[in-house]
C-alpha positions as CSV (number, residue, x, y, z in Angstrom):
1,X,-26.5,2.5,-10.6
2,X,-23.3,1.1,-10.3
3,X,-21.3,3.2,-12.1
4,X,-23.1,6.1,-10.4
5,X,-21.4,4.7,-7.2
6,X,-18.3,4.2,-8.8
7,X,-18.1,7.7,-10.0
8,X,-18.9,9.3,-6.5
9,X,-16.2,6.9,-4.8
10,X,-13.6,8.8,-7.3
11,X,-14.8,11.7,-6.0
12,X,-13.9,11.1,-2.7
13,X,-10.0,9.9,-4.0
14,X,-9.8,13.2,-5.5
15,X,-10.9,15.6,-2.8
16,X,-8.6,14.0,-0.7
17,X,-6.4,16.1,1.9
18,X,-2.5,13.7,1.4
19,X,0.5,13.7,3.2
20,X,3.4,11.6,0.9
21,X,4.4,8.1,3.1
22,X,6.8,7.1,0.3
23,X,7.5,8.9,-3.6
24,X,9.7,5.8,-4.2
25,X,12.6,8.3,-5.6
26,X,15.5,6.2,-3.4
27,X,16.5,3.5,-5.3
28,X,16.5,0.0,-3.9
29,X,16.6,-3.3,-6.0
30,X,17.3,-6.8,-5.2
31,X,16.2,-10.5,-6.5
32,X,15.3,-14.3,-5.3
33,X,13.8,-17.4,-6.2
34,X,12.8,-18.8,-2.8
35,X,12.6,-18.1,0.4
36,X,12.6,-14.5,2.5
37,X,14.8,-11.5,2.2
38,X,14.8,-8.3,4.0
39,X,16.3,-5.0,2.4
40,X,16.7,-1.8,4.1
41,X,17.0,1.8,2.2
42,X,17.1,5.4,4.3
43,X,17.0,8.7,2.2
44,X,14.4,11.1,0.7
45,X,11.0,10.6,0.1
46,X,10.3,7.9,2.6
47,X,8.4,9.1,6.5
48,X,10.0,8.4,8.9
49,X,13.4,8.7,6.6
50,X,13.6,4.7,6.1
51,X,11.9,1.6,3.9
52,X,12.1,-2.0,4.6
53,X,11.2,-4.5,1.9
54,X,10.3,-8.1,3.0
55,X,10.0,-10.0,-0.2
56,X,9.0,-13.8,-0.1
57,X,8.5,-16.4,-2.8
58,X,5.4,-18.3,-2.1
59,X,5.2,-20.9,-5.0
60,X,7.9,-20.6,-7.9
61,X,7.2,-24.0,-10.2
62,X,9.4,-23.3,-12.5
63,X,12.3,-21.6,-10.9
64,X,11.8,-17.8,-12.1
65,X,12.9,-14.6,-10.4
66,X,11.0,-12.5,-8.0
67,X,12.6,-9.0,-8.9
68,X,11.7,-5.7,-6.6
69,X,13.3,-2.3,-7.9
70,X,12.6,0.9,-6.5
71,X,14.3,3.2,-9.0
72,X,15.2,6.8,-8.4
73,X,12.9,7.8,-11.3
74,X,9.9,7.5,-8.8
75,X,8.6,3.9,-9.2
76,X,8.1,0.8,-7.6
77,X,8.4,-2.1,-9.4
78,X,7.4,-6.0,-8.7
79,X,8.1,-8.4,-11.5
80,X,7.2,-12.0,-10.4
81,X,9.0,-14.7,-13.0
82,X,6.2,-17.0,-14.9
83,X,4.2,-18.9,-12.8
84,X,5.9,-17.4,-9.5
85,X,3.6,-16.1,-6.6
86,X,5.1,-13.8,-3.6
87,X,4.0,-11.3,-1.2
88,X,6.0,-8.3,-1.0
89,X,5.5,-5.8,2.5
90,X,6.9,-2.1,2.8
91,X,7.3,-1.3,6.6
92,X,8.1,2.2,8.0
93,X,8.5,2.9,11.5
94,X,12.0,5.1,11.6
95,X,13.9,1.7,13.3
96,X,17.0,1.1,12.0
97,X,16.8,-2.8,10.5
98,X,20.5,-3.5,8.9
99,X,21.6,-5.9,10.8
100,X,18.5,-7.6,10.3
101,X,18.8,-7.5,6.5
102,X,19.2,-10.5,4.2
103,X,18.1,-13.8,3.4
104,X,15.2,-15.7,5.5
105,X,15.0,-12.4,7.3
106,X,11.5,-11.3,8.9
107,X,10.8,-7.4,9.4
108,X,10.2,-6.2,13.0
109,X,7.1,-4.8,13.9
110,X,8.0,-2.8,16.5
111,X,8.6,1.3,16.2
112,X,10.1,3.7,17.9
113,X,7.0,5.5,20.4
114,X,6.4,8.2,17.6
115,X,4.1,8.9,15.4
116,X,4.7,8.4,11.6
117,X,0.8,9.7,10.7
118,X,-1.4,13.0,10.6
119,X,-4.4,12.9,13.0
120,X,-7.6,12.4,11.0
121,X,-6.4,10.5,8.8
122,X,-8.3,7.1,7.9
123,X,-7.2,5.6,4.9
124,X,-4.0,4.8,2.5
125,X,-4.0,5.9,-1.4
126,X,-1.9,4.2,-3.5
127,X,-0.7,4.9,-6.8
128,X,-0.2,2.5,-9.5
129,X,1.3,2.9,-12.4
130,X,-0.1,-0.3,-14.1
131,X,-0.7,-3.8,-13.0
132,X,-1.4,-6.8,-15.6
133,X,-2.6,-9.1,-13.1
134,X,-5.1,-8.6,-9.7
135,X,-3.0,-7.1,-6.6
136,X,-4.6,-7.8,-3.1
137,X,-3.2,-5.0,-0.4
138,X,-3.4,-5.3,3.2
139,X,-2.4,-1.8,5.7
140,X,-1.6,-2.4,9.3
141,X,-0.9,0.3,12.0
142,X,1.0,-0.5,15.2
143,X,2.2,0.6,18.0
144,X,4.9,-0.9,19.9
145,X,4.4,-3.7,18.3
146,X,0.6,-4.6,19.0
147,X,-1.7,-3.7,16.2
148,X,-4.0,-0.7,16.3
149,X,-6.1,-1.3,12.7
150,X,-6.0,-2.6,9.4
151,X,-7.3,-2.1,6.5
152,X,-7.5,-4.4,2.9
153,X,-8.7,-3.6,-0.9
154,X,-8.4,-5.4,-4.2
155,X,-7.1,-3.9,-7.6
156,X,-8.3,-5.7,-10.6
157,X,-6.2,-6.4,-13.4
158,X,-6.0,-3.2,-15.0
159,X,-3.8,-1.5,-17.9
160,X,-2.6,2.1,-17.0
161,X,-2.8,4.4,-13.7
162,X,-5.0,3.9,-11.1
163,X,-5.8,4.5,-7.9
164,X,-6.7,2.1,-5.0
165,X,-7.9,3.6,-1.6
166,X,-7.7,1.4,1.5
167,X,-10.0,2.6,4.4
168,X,-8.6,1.8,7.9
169,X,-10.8,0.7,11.0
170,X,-12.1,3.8,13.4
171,X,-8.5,4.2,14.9
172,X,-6.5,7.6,15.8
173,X,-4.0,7.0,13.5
174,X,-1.5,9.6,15.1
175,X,-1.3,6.9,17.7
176,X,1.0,3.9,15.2
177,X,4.4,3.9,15.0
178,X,4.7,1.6,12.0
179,X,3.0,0.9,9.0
180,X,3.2,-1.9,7.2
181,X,1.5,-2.6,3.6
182,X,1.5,-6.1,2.1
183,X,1.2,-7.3,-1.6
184,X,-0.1,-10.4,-3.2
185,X,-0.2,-10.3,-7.0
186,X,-1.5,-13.2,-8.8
187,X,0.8,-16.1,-9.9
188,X,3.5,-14.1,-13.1
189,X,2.1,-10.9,-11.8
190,X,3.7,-7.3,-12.6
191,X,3.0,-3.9,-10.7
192,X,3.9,-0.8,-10.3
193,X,3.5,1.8,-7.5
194,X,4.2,5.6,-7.9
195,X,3.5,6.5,-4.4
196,X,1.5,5.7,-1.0
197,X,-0.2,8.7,0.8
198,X,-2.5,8.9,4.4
199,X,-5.6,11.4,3.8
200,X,-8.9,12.2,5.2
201,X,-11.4,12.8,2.8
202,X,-12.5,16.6,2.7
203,X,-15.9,17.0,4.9
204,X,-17.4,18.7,1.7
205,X,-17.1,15.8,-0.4
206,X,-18.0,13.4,2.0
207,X,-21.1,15.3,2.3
208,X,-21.5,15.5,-1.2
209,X,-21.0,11.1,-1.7
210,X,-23.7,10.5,1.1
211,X,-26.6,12.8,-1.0
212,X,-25.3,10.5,-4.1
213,X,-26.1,7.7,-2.1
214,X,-29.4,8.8,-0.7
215,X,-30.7,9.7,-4.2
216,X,-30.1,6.6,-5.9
217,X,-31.4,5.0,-2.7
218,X,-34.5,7.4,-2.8
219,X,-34.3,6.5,-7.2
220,X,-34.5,2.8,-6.1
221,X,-37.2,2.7,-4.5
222,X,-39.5,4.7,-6.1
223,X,-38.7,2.3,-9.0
């Protein structure tokens, strides 16, 4: 039964109507040991035309690197040294951050009155690439400044691609004017994220997931 659930859950990632929030293709690297940094990088590829990076170093033992390289390539990368545990937040919202770039740095959640998302939309898909240790995500949609919804889902450690969807609370999501998604990796753990999307799944195959359900419900019980 599981994996009957499991397979009708991809479905729904598949049918999926996307619109790109980042395709990581403007490079943007940087790393520390402790503390908070903020980076900034505007060009292609990202809504809203801008990223901002929050990295911070939660427990580092024995003094390793937290590294975070976006590379033109089309990839996302988090490398935490051995032993080292960090969170690691993407925010777009179209504000111009530079002069509040650098170390012990926080992001600000405020955007700008527009609207970075589609209407309909009611979940993130993200892409990874590969990820050799569990990676908790956490979405949140604001609008100036006060938080709309949020969203979390956990990636097991996994070798290869995969896909992790992370549904939103019942929220217009045309309404936020910043997104922001958080990280958490276990401690020494790597990742890698091809690119972030908002989608609505397609009425058809939402249709088609709730019968999958009701039959193995209906299978269940006759059991």
């Amino acid at each position: 039964m599981k994996r009957a659930i499991i397979l009708a859950m991809s479905a729904v990632a598949i049918g999926a109507n996307a619109s790109v929030l980042d395709m990581f293709v403007t490079p943007q690297s940087f790393s520390i040991s402790s503390g908070t940094y903020v980076s900034t990088a505007s060009g292609a590829g990202i809504i809203g035309g801008q990223r901002d990076i929050q990295a911070s170093v939660t427990n580092n033992p024995f003094a390793q690197n937290l590294d975070v390289n976006v590379l033109a390539a089309g990839l996302a990368v988090v490398s935490n040294g051995f032993g080292t545990e960090s969170e690691v937040k993407l925010q777009y919202d179209r504000l111009d951050e530079a002069g509040n770039t650098g170390a012990g740095k926080v992001l600000q959640n405020g955007g700008t009155g527009a609207s970075l998302l589609g209407a309909g939309d009611n979940q993130f898909v993200i892409r990874f690439v590969d990820n050799d240790k569990q990676v908790q995500v956490n979405a949140v949609l604001r609008k100036n400044g006060v938080v709309l919804s949020s969203g979390s889902a956990t990636l097991p450690a996994l070798s290869g691609a995969s896909v992790l969807n992370v549904a939103m609370n019942s929220v217009d999501m045309a309404q936020a004017d910043s997104v922001t998604f958080s990280f958490k990796a276990d401690a020494s753990g790597d990742f890698g994220v091809r690119s972030i999307e908002s989608a609505v799944p397609e009425p058809g195959i939402l249709a088609a997931f709730g019968l999958g359900l009701v039959g193995l419900v209906v299978r269940r019980v006759r059991k």
